[in-house]
C-alpha positions as a printed Julia matrix, in Angstrom:
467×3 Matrix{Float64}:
 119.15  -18.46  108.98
 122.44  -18.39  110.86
 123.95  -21.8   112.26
 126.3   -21.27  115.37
 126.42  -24.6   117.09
 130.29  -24.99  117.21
 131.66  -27.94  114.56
 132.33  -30.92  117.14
 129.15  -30.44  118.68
 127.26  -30.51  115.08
 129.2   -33.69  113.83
 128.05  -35.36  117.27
 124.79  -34.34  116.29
 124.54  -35.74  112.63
 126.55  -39.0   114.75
 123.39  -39.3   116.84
 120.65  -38.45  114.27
 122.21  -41.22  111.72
 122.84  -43.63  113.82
 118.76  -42.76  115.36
 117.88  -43.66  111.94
 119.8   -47.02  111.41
 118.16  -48.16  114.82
 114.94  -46.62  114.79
 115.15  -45.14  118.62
 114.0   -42.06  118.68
 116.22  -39.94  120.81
 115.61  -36.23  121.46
 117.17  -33.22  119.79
 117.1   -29.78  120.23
 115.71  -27.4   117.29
 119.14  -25.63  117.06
 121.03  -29.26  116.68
 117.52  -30.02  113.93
 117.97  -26.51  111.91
 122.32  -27.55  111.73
 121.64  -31.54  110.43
 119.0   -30.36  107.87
 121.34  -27.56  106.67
 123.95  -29.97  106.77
 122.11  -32.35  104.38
 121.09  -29.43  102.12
 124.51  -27.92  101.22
 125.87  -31.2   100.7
 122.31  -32.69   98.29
 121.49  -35.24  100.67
 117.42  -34.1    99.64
 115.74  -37.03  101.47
 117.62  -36.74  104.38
 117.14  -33.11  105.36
 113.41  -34.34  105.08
 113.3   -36.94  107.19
 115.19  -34.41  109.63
 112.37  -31.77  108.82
 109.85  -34.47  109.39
 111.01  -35.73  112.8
 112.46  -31.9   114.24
 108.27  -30.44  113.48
 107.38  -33.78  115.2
 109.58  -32.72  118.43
 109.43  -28.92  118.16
 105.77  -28.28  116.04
 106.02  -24.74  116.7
 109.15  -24.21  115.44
 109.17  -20.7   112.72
 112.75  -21.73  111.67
 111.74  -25.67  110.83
 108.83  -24.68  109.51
 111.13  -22.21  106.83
 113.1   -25.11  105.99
 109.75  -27.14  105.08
 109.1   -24.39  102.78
 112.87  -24.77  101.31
 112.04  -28.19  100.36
 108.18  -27.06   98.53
 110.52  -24.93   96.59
 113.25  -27.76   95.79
 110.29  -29.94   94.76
 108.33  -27.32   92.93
 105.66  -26.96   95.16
 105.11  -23.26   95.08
 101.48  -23.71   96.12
 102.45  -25.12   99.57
 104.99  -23.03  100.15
 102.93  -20.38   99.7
 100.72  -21.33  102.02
 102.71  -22.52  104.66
 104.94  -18.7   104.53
 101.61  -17.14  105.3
 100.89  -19.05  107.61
 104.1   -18.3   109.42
 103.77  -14.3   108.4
 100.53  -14.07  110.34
 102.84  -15.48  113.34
 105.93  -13.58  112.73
 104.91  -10.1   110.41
 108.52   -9.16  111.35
 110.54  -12.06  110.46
 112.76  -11.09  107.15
 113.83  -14.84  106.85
 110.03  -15.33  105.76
 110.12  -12.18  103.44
 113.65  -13.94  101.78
 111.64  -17.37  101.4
 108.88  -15.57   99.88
 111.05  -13.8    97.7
 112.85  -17.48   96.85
 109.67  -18.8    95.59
 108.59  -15.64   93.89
 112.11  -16.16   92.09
 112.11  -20.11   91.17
 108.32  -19.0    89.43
 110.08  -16.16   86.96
 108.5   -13.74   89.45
 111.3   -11.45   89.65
 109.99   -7.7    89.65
 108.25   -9.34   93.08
 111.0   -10.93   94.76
 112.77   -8.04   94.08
 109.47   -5.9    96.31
 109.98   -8.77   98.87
 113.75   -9.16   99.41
 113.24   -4.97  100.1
 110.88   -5.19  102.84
 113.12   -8.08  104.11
 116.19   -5.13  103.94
 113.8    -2.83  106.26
 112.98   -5.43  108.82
 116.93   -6.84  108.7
 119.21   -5.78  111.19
 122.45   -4.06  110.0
 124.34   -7.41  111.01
 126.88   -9.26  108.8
 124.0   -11.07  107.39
 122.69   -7.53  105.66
 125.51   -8.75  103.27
 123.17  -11.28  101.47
 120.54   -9.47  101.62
 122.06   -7.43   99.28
 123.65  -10.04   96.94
 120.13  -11.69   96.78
 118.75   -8.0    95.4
 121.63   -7.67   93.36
 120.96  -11.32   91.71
 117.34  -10.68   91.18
 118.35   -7.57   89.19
 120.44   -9.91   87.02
 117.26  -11.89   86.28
 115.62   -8.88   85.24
 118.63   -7.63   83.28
 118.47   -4.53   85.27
 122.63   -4.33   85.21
 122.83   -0.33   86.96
 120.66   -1.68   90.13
 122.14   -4.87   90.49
 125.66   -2.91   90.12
 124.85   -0.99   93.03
 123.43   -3.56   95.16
 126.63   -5.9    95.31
 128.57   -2.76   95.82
 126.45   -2.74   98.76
 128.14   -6.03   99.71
 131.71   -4.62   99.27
 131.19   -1.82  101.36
 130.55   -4.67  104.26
 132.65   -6.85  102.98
 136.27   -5.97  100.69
 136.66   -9.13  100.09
 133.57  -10.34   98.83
 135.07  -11.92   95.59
 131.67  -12.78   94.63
 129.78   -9.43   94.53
 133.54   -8.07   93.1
 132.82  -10.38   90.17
 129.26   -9.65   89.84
 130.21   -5.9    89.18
 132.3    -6.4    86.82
 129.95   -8.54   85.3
 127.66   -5.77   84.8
 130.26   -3.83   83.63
 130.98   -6.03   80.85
 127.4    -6.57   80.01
 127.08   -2.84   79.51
 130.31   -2.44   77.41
 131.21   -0.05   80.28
 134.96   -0.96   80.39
 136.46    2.48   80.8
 134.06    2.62   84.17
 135.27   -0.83   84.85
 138.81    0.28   84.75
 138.38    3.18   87.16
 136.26    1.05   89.51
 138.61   -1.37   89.82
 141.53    1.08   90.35
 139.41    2.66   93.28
 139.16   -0.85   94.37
 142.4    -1.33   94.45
 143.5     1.82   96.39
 141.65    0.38   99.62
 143.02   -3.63   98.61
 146.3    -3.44   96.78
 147.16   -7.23   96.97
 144.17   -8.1    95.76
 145.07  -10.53   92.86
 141.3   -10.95   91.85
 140.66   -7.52   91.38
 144.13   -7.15   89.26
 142.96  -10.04   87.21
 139.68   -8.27   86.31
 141.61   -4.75   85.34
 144.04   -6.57   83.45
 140.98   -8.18   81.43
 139.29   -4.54   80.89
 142.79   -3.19   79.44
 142.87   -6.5    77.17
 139.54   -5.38   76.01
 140.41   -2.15   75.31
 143.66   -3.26   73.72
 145.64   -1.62   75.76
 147.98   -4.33   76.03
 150.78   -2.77   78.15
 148.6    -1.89   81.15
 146.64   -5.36   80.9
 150.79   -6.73   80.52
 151.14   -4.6    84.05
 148.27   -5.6    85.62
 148.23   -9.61   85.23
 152.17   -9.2    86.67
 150.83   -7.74   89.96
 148.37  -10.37   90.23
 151.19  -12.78   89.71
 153.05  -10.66   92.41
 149.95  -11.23   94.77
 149.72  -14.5    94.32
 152.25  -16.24   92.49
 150.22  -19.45   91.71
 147.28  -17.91   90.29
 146.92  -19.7    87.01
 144.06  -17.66   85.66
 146.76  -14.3    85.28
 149.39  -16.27   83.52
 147.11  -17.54   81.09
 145.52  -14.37   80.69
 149.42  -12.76   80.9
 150.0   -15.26   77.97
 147.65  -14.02   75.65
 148.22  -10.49   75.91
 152.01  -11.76   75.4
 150.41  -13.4    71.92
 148.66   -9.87   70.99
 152.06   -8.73   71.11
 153.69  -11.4    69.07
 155.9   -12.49   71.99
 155.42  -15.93   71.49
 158.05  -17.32   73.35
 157.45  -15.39   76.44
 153.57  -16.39   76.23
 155.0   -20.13   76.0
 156.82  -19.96   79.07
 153.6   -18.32   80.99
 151.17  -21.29   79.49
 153.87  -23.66   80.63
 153.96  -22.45   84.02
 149.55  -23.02   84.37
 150.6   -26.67   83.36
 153.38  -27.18   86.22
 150.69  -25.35   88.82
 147.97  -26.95   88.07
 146.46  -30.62   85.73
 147.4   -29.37   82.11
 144.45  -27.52   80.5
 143.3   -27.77   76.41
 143.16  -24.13   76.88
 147.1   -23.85   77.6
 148.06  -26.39   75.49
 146.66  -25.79   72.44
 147.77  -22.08   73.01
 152.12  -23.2    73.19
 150.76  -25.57   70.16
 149.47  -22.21   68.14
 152.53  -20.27   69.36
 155.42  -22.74   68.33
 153.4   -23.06   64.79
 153.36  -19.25   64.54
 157.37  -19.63   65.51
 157.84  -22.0    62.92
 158.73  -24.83   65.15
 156.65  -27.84   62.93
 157.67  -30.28   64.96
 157.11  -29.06   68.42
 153.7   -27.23   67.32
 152.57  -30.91   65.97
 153.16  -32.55   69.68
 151.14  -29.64   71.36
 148.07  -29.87   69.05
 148.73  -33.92   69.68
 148.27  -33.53   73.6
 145.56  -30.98   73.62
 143.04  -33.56   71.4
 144.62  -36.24   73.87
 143.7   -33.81   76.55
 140.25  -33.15   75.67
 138.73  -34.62   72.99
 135.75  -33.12   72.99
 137.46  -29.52   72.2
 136.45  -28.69   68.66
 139.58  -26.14   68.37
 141.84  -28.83   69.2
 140.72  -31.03   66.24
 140.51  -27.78   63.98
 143.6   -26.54   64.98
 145.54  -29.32   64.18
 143.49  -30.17   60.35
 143.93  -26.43   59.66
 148.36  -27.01   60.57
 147.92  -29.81   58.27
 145.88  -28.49   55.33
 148.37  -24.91   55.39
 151.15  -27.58   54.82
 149.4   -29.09   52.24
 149.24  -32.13   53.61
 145.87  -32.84   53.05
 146.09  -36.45   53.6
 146.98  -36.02   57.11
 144.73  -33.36   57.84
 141.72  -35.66   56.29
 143.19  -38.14   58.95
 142.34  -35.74   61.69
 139.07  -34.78   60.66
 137.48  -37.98   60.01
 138.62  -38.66   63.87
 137.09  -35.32   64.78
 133.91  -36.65   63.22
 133.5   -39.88   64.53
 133.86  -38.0    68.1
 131.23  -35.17   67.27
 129.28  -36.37   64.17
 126.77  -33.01   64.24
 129.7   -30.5    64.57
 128.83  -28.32   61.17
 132.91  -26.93   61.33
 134.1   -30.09   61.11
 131.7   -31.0    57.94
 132.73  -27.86   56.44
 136.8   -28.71   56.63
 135.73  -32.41   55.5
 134.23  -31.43   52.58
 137.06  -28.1    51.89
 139.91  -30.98   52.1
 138.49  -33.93   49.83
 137.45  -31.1    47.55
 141.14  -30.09   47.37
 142.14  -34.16   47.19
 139.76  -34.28   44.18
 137.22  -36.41   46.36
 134.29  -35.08   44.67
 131.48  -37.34   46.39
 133.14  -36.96   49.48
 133.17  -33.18   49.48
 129.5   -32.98   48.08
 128.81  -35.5    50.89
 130.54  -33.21   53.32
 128.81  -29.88   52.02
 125.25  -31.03   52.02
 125.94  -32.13   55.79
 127.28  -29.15   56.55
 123.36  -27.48   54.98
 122.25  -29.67   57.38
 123.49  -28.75   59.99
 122.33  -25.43   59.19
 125.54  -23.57   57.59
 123.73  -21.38   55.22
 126.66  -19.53   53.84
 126.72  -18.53   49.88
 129.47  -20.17   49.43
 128.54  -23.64   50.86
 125.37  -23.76   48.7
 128.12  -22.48   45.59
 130.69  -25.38   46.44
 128.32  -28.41   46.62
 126.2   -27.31   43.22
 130.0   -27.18   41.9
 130.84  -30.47   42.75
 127.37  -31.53   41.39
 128.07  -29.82   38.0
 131.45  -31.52   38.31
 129.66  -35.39   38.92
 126.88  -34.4    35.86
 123.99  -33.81   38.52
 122.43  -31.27   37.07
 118.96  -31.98   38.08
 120.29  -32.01   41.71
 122.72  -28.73   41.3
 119.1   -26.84   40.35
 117.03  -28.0    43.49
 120.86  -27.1    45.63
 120.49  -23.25   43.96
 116.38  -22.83   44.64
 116.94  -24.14   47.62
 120.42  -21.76   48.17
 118.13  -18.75   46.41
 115.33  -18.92   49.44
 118.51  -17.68   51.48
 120.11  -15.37   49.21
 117.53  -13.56   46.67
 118.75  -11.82   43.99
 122.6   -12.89   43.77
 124.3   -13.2    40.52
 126.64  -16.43   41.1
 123.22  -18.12   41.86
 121.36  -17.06   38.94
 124.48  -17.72   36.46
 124.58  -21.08   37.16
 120.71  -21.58   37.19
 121.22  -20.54   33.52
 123.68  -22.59   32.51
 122.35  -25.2    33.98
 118.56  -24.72   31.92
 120.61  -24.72   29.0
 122.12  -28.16   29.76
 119.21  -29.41   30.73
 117.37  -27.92   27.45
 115.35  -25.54   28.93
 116.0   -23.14   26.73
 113.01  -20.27   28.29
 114.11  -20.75   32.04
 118.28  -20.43   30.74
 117.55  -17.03   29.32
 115.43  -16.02   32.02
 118.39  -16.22   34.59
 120.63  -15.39   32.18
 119.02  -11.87   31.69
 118.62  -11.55   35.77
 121.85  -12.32   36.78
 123.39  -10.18   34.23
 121.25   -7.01   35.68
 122.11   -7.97   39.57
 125.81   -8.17   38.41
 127.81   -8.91   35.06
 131.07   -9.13   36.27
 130.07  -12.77   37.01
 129.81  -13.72   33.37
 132.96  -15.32   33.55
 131.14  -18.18   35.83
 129.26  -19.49   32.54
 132.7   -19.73   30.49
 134.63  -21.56   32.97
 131.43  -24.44   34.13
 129.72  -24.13   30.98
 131.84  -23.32   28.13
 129.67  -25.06   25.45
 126.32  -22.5    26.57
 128.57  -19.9    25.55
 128.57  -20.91   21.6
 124.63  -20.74   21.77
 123.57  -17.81   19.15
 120.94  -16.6    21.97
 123.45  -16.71   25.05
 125.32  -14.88   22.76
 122.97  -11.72   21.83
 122.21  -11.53   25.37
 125.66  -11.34   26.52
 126.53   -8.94   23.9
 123.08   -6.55   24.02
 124.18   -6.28   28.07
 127.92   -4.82   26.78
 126.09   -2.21   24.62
């Protein structure tokens, strides 16, 4: 539905209605000024106001199609696809032509997962539309309901559609692309764009997007090429000089991709994004001291950034400053306690401190959290070995076994462990299995259970596999 009452007139209309409502006088309104204040409250949320506007306009003007659409707005908003049903038939028997009833039927088709038929709908709505400017969303509301149905090649050619109207329909220009990238089709991408760009050449979105495809591709020259015209067409777009910066990275030009993150924060509020990227690039530079202050502000910039905190435990932990970098990721915890990353670089660094409950601590929270990896499962029934918890280290490597069958470094230290725990049968059962899936491993027996080795029966096995 279009809205063409000019701005003054429409704030003197919400004026009126508001103040109607504060006073309770009823004063009289015209269905255009009733379909403005009820779209009004709708784009801005205001829910139970654009129904008490919906209530009184169908009180004043009952016969109203374009009230009666919004009514059927609000079903949808509440979930009452039933009556809005209802009510749009209602209205079709009156108006069979009306495509703003066909696009309302295809909105509640949509909210109920109903796709393939909104899709049906929103096409009948096309041949009943007149080629106005409003054929525009027509198409982008096609184009969307493609998305839904991850039909990328159809929705791809119905916000084309749009451009064809409309050049600079940013929306439908990054819709296409979207497609694009779903379908890995980044070479089309690139030649779309550069069509594109033939009828718009200062089009800074649109050399954004091609620069993006080239990074992609690794072609890091023309993506290098491309964010610098979008910088050209708009010199305060922070978007291509963070983009500019990391192709600058790819290139190991980490100086020059500083000064283009430092230029986003002068533009614009300082991002974790830009900050933590001049952190990473002064580290790679060698410059400890400014890196440090970077990875500093970007956890005081957004705590809640999980690279931020990792970032800065991993700068730590490379200098071998694992105090510090302990520091750092016990603050990383208490902010995100279920983060499994964090566990996992708990556990690595008071492994390395020689903080053997800690680490088997951090490990089995890390299981948890549902890092399965062979050697998480390997480290903790290590440390357990380590702290004389056999018993436990056994249940840790059935437990690690349901997740990787038939591995070697699980079923060497299975045996060893039956053979400190005096279970003589079950030792030189997975003694004799992990040598089969791989003896190369024999080596983990000697170094976390050198005494097994003197065992006259570990030691005809062992030697009968050399043969």
């Amino acid at each position: 539905m279009e809205f063409s009452l000019p701005e003054d007139n429409n704030k003197i209309s919400l004026t009126r209605f508001e103040s109607m409502l504060k006073t309770n006088n009823v004063l009289f309104f015209d269905s255009v000024e009733f379909e403005n204040i009820i779209h009004h409250y709708l784009e801005i949320g205001k829910i139970a106001l654009a129904k008490k506007a919906i209530k009184l306009g169908l009180g004043q003007h009952p016969t109203s199609i374009n009230l009666k659409l919004f009514q059927t707005e609000l079903f949808v908003l509440e979930n009452k696809f039933e009556d809005a049903d209802k009510l749009l038939d209602e209205l079709h028997i009156l108006e069979p032509t009306n495509e703003e009833i066909f696009i309302q039927k295809a909105n509640v088709l949509s909210k109920q997962d109903k796709h393939e038929k909104a899709v049906n709908t929103l096409l009948i709505a096309l041949d009943l539309a007149e080629k106005d400017e409003g054929i525009a969303d027509l198409y982008a509301l096609v184009g969307m309901e493609y998305l839904f149905l991850d039909q990328f090649n159809n929705a791809r050619t119905y916000f084309k559609k749009c451009l064809l109207i409309d050049l600079e329909d940013y929306s439908a220009l990054y819709n296409i692309i979207y497609c694009y990238d779903f379908l890995d089709e980044n070479e089309d991408a690139i030649t779309f764009l550069n069509a594109y760009l033939d009828k718009n050449p200062y089009c800074e979105v649109a050399w954004h997007q091609l620069g993006r495809q080239y990074f992609t591709i690794k072609d890091y020259d023309k993506a290098l090429a491309a964010f610098d015209f979008a910088i050209i067409s708009d010199d305060s777009f922070v978007g291509a000089y963070l983009e500019k910066g990391k192709v600058l990275e790819k290139k190991k030009l980490y100086g020059e991709a500083i000064e283009n993150y430092k230029i986003t924060l002068a533009l614009d509020e300082p991002t974790s994004f830009a900050l933590l990227r001049i952190a990473s690039c002064y580290d790679k530079l060698g410059h400890d001291e400014l890196a440090v202050q970077y990875y500093y502000k970007t956890v005081h910039e957004d705590p809640l950034l999980d690279k931020g905190w990792i970032a800065i435990t991993k700068f730590y932990n490379k200098k071998q400053n694992y105090q510090k970098a302990l520091f750092y990721i016990n603050k990383a915890i208490n902010i995100d306690s279920e983060n499994v990353v964090y566990w996992k670089l708990y556990a690595q660094i008071n492994h390395r401190l020689n903080f053997l409950e800690e680490a088997e601590r951090g490990y089995k929270k890390t299981l948890d959290l549902g890092n399965y990896e062979l050697q998480t499962w390997l480290s903790r029934t290590d440390i357990l070995i380590a702290l004389g918890e056999y018993e436990a280290s056994v249940l840790n490597l059935i437990q690690a076994a349901e997740f990787h069958p038939e591995t070697a470094e699980i079923e060497f230290r299975l045996a060893g462990l039956h053979f400190m725990l005096h279970e003589n049968s079950k030792g030189h059962y997975h003694l004799k299995n992990a040598i089969l899936l791989n003896s190369e491993y024999e080596f983990i027996i000697e170094e976390l259970f050198p005494n097994v080795l003197h065992k006259p029966s570990v030691k005809q096995i062992i030697s009968e596999a050399k043969k």
